[in-house]
N, C-alpha and C positions, 0 to 999 in steps of 0.2 A: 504494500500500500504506500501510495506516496503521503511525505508528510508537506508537500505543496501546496497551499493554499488557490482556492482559483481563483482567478480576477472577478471583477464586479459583475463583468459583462459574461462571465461564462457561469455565476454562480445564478445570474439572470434569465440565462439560457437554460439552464437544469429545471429552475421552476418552470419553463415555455414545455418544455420536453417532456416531462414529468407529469404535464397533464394540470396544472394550477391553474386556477379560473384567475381573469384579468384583477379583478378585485383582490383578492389572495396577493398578488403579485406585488400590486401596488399597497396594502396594507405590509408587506416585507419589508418594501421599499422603504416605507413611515419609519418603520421601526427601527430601521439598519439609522436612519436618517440622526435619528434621537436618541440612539446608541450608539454612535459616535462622538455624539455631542457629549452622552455623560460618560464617556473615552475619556473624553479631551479633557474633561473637569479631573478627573482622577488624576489625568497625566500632570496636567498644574497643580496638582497637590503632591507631587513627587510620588506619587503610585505608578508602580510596573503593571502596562496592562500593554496590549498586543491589539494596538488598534485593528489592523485589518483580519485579526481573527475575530474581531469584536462587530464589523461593517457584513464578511462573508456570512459569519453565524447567526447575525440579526437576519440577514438576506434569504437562508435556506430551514428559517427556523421552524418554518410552517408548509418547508416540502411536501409533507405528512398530508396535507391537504389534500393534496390531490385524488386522496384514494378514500378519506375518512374526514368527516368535520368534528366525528368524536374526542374525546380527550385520548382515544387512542394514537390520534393523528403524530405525537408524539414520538410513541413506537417504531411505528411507522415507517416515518418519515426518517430515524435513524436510522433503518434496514433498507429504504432508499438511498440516503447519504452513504454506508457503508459498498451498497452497489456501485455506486459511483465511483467508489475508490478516494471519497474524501479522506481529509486526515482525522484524527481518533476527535483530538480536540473543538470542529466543528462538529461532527456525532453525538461528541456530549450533550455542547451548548443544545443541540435538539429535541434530545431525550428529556431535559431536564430543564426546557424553559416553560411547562406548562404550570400553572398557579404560581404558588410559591418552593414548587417541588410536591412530589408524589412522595413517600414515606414508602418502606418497604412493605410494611402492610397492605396498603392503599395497592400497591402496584400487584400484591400475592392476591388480592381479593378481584382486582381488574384482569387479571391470567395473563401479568408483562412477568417477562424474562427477570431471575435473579439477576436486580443490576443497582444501581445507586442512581435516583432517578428527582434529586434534588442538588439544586447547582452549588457547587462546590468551589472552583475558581469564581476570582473577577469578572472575567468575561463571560461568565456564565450568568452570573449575578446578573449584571449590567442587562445583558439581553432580556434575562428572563424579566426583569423589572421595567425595562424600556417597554417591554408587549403589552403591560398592565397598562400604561399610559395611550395607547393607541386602541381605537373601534371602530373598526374599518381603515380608514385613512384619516383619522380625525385624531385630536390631542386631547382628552380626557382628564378631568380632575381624578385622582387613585380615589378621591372616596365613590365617586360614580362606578370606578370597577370595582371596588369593595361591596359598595352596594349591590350591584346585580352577580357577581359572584355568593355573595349571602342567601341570594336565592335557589344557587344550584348544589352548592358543595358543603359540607362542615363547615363549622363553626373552628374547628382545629387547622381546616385547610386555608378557610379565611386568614387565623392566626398567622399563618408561614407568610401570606402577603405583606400583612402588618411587617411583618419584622423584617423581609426583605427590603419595601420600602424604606422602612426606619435605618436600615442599614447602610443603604443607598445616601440617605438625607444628611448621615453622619460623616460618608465616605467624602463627600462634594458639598455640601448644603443645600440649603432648599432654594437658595436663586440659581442656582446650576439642576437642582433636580425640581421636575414637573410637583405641585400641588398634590 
């Protein structure tokens, strides 16, 4: 497997290929867009992060679309990414940017693969927190997704939001991170 990173325009193409509906495409887009930006905030605060692992992973995070709009789309969409021979580290950010992370419970009760399926790096973080802030192609207040996430998932799952965000807010602050 290579550990190459692909350009913007090819991680673009993979969503076209892959079968992602326009909208999909452009809600990536959003997300890569505002997951650079709290990149850049990290990186001004002397944090090590790997911007354009950060830009490709926002890009291919909801691969997984194409085949499922379920919270499985996650799975997925990493056994997609792994077809393609991306590197390990965009696979993660995939697996692992739905809610605030899936608990190994959560994922043994949903029939996913023994895996670790809540973000663990930076740029995992980053993404998976940057997606809370976008719906559709729009910029969200996090209590608007906190809100309608309260209506589908635990109250424990809701919690992992919380603290991602919170963690985000502390990482950069809150004129660099979205409301």
């Amino acid at each position: 497997m290579s550990e190459k990173l692909p350009s913007r325009q090819q991680a673009i193409r993979f969503l076209h290929r892959s079968g992602c509906a326009r909208n999909v495409i452009e809600h990536c887009k959003t997300v890569a867009k505002l997951a650079v930006e709290m990149a850049n905030a990290c990186k001004e605060k002397g944090l090590d992060v790997d911007l354009q692992l950060v830009e490709i992973g926002a890009l291919l995070h909801d691969i997984g679309r194409s085949k499922t709009h379920s919270v499985h789309h996650a799975v997925v969409g990493a056994e997609i990414a792994r077809s393609l021979g991306l590197p390990e580290p965009v696979i993660s950010i995939i697996k692992r940017h739905i809610g605030g992370g899936i608990t190994a419970q959560e994922a043994k009760r949903l029939g996913w693969p023994k895996d670790v399926y809540i973000p663990q790096t930076l740029e995992e973080k980053i993404v998976s927190c940057a997606d809370k802030f976008i719906e559709g192609s729009r910029r969200v207040p996090i209590e608007r997704t906190i809100e309608k996430f309260s209506k589908e998932i635990p109250p424990s799952a809701v919690a992992r939001i919380r603290r991602l965000h919170e963690e985000m807010l502390t990482l950069i602050g809150d004129h660099k991170c979205p409301p």
